[in-house]
C-alpha positions as CSV (number, residue, x, y, z in Angstrom):
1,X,-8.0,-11.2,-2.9
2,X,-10.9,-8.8,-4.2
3,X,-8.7,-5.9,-3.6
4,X,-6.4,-7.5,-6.7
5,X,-9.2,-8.5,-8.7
6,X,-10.4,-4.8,-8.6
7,X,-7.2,-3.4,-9.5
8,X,-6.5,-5.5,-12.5
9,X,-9.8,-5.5,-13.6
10,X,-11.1,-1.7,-13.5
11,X,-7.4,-0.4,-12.4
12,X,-7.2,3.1,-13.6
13,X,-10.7,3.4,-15.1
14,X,-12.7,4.5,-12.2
15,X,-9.8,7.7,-11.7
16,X,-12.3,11.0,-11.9
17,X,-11.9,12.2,-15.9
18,X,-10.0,14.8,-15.2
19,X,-6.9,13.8,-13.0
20,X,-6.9,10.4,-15.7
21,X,-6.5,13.0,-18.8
22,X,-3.8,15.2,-16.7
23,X,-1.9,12.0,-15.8
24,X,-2.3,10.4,-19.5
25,X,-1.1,13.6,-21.4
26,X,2.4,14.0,-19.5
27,X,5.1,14.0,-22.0
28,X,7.5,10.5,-20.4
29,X,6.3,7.8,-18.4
30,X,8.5,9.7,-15.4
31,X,6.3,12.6,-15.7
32,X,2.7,10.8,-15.7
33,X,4.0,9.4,-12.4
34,X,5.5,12.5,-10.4
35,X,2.2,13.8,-11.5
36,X,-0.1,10.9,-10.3
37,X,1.9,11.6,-7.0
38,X,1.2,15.1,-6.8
39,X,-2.6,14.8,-7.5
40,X,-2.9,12.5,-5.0
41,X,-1.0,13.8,-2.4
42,X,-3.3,16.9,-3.0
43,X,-6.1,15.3,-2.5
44,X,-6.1,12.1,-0.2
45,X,-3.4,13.8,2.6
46,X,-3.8,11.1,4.8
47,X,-2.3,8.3,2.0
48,X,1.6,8.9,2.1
49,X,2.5,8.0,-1.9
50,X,5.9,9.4,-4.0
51,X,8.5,8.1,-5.5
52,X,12.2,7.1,-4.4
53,X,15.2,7.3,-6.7
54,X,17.3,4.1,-7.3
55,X,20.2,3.5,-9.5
56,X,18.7,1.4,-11.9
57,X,15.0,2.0,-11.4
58,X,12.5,3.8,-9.2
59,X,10.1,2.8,-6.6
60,X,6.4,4.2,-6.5
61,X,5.3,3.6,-3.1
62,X,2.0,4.2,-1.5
63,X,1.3,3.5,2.6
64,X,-1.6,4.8,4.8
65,X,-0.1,4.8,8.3
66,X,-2.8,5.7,10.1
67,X,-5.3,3.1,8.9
68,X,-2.2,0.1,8.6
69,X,-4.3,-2.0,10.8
70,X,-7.8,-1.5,10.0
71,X,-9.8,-4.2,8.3
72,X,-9.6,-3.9,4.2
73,X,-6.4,-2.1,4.3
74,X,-4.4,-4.9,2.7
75,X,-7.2,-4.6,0.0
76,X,-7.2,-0.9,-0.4
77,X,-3.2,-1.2,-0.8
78,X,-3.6,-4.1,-3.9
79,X,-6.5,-2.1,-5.9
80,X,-4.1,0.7,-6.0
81,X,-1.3,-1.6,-7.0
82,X,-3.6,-1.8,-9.9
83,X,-4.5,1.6,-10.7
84,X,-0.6,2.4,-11.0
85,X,0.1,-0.7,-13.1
86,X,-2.7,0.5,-15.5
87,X,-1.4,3.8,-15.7
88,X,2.0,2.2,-16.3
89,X,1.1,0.0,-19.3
90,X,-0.1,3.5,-21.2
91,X,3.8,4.0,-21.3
92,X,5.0,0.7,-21.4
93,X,2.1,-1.9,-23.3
94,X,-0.4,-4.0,-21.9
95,X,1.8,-7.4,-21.1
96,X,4.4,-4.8,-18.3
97,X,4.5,-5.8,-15.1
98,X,6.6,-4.9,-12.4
99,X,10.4,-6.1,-12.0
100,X,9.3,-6.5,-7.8
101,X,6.3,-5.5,-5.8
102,X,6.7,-4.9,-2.2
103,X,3.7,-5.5,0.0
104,X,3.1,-4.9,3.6
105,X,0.9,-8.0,4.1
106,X,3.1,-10.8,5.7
107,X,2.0,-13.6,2.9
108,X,1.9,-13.2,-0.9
109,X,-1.6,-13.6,-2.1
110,X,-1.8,-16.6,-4.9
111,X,-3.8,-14.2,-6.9
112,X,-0.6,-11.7,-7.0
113,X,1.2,-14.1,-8.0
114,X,-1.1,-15.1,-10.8
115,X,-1.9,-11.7,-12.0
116,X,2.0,-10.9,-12.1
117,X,4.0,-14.3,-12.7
118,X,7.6,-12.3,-13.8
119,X,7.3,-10.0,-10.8
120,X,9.5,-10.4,-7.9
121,X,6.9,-9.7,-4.9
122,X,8.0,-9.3,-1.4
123,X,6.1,-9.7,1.9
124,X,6.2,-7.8,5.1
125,X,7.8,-4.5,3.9
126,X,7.3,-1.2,5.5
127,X,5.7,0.1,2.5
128,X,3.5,-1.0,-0.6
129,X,5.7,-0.4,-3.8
130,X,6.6,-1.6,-7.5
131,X,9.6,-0.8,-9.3
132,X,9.5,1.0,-13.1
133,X,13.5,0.3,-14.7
134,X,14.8,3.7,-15.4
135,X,15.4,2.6,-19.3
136,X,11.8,2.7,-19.0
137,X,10.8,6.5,-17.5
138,X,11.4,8.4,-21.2
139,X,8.5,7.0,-23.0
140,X,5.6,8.3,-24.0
141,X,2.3,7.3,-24.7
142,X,2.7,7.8,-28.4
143,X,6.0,5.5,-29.0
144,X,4.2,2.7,-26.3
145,X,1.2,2.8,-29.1
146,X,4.0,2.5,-32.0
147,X,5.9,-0.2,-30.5
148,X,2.8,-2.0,-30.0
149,X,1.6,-2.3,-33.5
């Protein structure tokens, strides 16, 4: 539960300045997020994250396979669920959330369900992961502020 309450509360706020600025200033949501991938995979190596190609939408995943079973994982795995969705709604407004969620835990927490009530979230993947709709991956920062207003 705290490891969702983190995440929607301080989600991508805490990201060090400079990989927050490099992410934010891609041109299209699709960008921002190949990017996210890449600074992170350059820096935690032991945190398998990237992005797998759908027909109608793609899937950001994130999984730590060597730390699966160790106490606070399922936490660790929910606050980034949060980062991502924060860095998402730069693109896409405030009120987005995820068509699905995938989650490795075997329950889904009430608070997940609270904190995204249109998402479809599934229990007991392989993987962590939420879904972006490929109508989606073009914006950019600028036309999410437009359509906003």
């Amino acid at each position: 539960m705290l490891g969702w309450h983190v995440g929607r509360s301080y989600g991508g706020s805490n990201m060090a300045s400079g990989f927050r600025k490099s992410v934010e200033h891609a041109p299209t949501l699709y960008r921002a997020l190949q990017e996210c991938v890449r600074l992170i995979s350059l820096d935690a190596t032991h945190l398998q994250i990237g992005i797998l190609e759908r027909r109608e939408d793609i899937i950001l995943y994130t999984h730590y396979p060597t730390i699966k079973d160790w106490p606070g994982y399922t936490s660790s795995q929910a606050y980034q669920f949060g980062v991502y969705v924060d860095l998402i709604r730069n693109y896409l407004g405030e009120s987005w959330e995820p068509p699905e969620i995938g989650i490795e835990y075997p329950s889904v927490p009430l608070v997940a369900k609270e904190q995204y009530p249109r998402s479809r979230i599934l229990p007991g993947q392989r993987f962590g992961y939420l879904t972006v709709p490929r109508a989606c991956l073009h914006r950019t920062v600028l036309q999410s502020a437009v359509a906003t207003e």
